[in-house]
C-alpha positions in Angstrom: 18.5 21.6 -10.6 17.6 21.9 -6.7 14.3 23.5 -8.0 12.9 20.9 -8.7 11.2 17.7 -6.5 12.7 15.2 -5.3 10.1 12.4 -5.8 8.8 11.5 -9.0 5.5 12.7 -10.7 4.1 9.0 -10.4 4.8 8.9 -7.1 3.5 12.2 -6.0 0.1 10.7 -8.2 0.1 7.8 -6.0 0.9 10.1 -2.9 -2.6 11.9 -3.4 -4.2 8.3 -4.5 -3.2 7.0 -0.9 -4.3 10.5 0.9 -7.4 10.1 -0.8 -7.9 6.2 0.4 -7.5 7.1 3.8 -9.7 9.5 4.0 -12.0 7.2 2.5 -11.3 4.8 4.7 -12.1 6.9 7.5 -15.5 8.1 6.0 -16.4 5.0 6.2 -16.1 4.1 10.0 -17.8 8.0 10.4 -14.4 9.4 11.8 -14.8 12.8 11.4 -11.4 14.6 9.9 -10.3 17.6 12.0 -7.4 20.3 11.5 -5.6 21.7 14.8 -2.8 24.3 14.8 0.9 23.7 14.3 2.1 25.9 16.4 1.7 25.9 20.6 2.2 27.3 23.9 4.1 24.0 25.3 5.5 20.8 23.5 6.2 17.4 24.8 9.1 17.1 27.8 10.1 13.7 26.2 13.9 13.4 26.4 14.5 11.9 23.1 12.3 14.1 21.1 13.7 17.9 20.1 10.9 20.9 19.1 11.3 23.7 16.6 10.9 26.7 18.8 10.2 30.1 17.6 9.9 33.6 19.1 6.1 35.5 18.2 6.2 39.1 17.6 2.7 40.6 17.2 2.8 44.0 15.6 0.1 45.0 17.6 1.8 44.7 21.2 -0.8 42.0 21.8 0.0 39.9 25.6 1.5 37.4 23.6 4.1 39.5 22.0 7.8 38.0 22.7 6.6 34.3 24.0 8.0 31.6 22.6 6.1 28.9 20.3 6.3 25.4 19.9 6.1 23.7 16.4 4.1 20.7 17.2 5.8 17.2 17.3 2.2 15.8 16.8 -1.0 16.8 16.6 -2.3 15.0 19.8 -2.9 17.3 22.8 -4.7 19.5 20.8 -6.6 16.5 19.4 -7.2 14.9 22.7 -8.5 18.9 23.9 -11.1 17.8 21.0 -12.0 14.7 22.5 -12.5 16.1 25.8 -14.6 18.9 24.1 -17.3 16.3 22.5 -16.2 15.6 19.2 -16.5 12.7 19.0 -14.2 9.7 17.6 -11.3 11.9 14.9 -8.5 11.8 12.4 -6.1 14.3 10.8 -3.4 14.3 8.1 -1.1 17.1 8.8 2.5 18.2 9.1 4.6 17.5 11.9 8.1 19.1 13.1 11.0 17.3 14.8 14.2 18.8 15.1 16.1 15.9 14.9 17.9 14.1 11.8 17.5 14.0 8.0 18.0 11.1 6.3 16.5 7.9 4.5 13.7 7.2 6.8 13.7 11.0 8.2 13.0 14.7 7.2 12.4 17.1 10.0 8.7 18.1 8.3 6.8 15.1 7.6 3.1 14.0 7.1 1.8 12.7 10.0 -1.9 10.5 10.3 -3.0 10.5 13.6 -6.1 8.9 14.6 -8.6 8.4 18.0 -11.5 6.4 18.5 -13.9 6.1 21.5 -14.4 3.1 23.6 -11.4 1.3 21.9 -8.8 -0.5 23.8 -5.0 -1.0 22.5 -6.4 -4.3 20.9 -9.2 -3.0 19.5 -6.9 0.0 17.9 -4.4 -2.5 16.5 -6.8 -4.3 14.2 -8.0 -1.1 12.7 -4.5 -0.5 12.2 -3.8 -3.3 10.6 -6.9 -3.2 8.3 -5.7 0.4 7.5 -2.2 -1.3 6.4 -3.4 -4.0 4.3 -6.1 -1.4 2.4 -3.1 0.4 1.6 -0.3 -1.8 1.3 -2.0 -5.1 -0.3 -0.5 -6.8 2.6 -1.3 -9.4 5.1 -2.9 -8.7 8.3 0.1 -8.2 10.9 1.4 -10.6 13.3 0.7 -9.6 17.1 3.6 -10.0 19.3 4.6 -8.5 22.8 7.8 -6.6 23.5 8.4 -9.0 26.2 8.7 -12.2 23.9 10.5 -9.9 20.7 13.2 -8.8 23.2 13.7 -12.4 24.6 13.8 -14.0 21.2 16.3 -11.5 19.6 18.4 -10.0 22.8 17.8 -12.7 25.0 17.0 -11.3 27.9 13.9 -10.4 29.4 13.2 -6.9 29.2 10.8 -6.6 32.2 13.7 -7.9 34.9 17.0 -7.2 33.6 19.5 -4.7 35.0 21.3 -2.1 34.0 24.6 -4.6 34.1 22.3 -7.2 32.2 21.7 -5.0 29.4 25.4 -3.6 29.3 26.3 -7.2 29.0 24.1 -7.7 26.1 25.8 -5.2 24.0 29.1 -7.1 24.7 27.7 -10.0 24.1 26.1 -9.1 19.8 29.2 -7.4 19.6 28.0 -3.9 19.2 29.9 -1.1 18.6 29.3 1.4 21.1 31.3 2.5 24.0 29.0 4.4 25.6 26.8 1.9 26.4 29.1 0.9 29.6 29.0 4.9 31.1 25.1 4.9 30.5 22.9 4.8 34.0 19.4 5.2 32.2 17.7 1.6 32.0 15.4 3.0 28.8 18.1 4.3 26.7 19.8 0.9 27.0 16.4 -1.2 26.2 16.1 1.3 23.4 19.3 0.7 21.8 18.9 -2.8 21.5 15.6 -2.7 20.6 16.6 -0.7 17.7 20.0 -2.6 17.1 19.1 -6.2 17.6 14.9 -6.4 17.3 13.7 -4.3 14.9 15.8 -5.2 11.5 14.5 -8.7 12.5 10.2 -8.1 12.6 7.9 -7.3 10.3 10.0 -9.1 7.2 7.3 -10.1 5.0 4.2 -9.1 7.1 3.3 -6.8 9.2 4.7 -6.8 13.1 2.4 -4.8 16.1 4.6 -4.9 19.4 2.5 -4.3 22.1 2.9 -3.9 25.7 5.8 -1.9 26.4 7.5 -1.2 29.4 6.0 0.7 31.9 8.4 2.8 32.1 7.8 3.8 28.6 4.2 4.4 29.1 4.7 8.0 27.5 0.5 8.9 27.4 -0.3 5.7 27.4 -2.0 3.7 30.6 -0.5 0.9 32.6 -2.0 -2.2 32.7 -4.2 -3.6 35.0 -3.0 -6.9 35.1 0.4 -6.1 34.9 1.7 -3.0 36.3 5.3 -3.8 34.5 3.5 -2.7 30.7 1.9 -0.3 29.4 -1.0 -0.3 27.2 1.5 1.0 24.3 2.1 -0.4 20.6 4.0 0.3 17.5 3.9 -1.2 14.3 6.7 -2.6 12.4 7.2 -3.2 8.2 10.3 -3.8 6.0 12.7 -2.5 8.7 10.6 0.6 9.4 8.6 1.9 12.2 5.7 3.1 11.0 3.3 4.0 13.9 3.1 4.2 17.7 -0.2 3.8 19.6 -1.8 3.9 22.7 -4.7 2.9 25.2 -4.5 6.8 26.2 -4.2 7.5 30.4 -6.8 9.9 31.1 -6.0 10.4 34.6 -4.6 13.9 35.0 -2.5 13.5 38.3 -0.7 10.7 36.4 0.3 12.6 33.3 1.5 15.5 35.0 3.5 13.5 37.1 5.0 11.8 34.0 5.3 15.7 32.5 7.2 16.6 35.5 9.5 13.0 35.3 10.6 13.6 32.0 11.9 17.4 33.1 13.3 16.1 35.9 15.1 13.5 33.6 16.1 16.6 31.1 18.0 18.7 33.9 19.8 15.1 34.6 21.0 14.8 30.9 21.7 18.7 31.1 18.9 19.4 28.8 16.7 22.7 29.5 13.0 21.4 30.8 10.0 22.1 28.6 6.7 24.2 29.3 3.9 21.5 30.5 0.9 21.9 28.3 -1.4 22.8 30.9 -4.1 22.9 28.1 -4.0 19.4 27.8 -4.3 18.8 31.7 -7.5 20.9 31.7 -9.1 18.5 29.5 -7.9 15.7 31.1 -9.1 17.0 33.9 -12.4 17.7 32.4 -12.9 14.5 31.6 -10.8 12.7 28.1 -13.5 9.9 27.1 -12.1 6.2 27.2 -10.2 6.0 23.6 -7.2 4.9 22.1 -4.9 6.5 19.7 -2.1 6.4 16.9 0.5 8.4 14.8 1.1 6.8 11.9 4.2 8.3 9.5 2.4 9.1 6.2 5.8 9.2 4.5 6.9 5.8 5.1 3.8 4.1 4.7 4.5 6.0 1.0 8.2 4.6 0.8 6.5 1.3 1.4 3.8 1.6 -1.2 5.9 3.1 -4.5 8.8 0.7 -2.8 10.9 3.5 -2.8 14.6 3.5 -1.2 14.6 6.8 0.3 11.8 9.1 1.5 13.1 12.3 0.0 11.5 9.8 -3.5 7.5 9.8 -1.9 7.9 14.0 -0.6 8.2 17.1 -3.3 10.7 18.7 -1.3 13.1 17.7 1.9 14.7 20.0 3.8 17.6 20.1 1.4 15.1 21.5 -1.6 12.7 23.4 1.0 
């Protein structure tokens, strides 16, 4: 019976009756809907996110013959290339590609939304967000909270001057399983873990939850702010014990990112991970000048699990990777 999908006819009906809503929501605001490719030159250098990778053969001996190609993580260098180019404020709905786990939450293809808009700061990005969310979920409009006050209310201990010994003592202290913890040197991985273990299965209950300003030093593309050089202009947004989207006030500053770029390789060879190309396409249009905007991946598959209140996600998609 493995021919067959996995999600339900009703909720593949719903699927395209939520696709459709977005894109009239979008309409509306005169975001205009754009389709990038899937597959690149380079791929992001984060250290906790893992690229499908292929080799290109061009029967016709073509320069590019033999080079390897990136399935794309996200859609958002080659968006932001757009943005740099004139288009103006942009969406697209398309497929995204982590190598990573399969499971309730996850498949390794997934439908992705991602959105920018000109002139908009991280503030200004979370209430469309949120009005998104409520359109589609007949929800409330979501709390606002930073990671700062989450992290002290549920860890206790604030995230933006702990130590690594703090943070070690943390996971003593809620009694969490994991050994590891006490032979782990990377401040982020710790703040992470908790985060995940101790924060996030205790926001976003019965409305909505946007965490905003993240630590610095996980600024990822996102700019640091000017009042407080310990966060970043970063935000995610949290529902029923899911993570459904990360945003940012996007750094335009070119020097910056590639010095983050080149960070996160350096961080790779420490973890004995092999560093990843630099998408130097994306630097050009930094360089040429990426407008003032902000921007968000949203997980189209979730937001679905959420809205047919289903248990697992392989019940909103035709066919996971064990049916593909």
């Amino acid at each position: 019976m493995n021919w067959q999908p996995t999600a339900s006819l009703v909720n593949l009906k719903k699927r395209a009756e939520i696709l459709a809503l977005i894109r009239q929501f979008f309409t509306h605001r005169q975001v205009l809907e754009v389709d990038t490719q899937a597959l690149s030159h380079a791929t992001v250098t984060d250290l906790h996110l893992v690229s499908f990778e292929t080799q290109f053969i061009d029967t016709g001996a073509n320069a590019e013959s033999g080079k390897t190609l990136y399935l794309q993580t996200s859609p958002e260098f080659a968006m932001k290339r757009l943005l740099a180019s004139g288009s103006g404020c942009i969406y697209q709905i398309c497929k995204a590609f982590r190598n990573e786990e399969s499971g309730r939450n996850h498949n390794p293809e997934f439908t992705m939304l991602e959105w920018y808009r000109i002139g908009f700061d991280h503030f200004d990005l979370m209430a469309e967000v949120s009005e998104l969310a409520e359109l589609v979920l007949k929800c409330k409009p979501a709390e606002q909270v930073t990671y700062q006050q989450v992290f002290i209310n549920f860890v206790g201990i604030d995230p933006l001057q702990c130590s690594l010994d703090d943070l070690k003592q943390a996971v003593i202290d809620h009694k969490l399983n994991a050994d590891w913890v006490l032979k782990e040197n990377n401040l982020d991985t710790l703040l992470q873990y908790l985060f995940v273990e101790l924060v996030e299965p205790n926001i976003g209950k019965t409305i909505p939850c946007l965490v905003y300003n993240f630590p610095a030093s996980q600024a990822s593309l996102a700019k640091v702010s000017n009042t407080d050089s310990r966060v970043a202009e970063r935000f995610e947004l949290y529902f029923k014990g899911m993570e459904l989207a990360n945003g940012f006030h996007e750094l335009t500053d070119v020097n910056e990112q590639r010095r983050r770029f080149e960070a996160d390789n350096d961080l790779r060879v420490e973890y004995n991970l092999a560093p990843k190309p630099v998408d130097e396409n994306l630097l050009s249009a930094l360089q040429n000048s990426l407008p003032g905007c902000a921007g968000v991946a949203l997980g189209i598959d979730r937001l679905l699990m959420l809205a047919c209140a289903a248990k697992s996600i392989d019940e909103v998609i035709a066919f996971p990777v064990n049916r593909s």
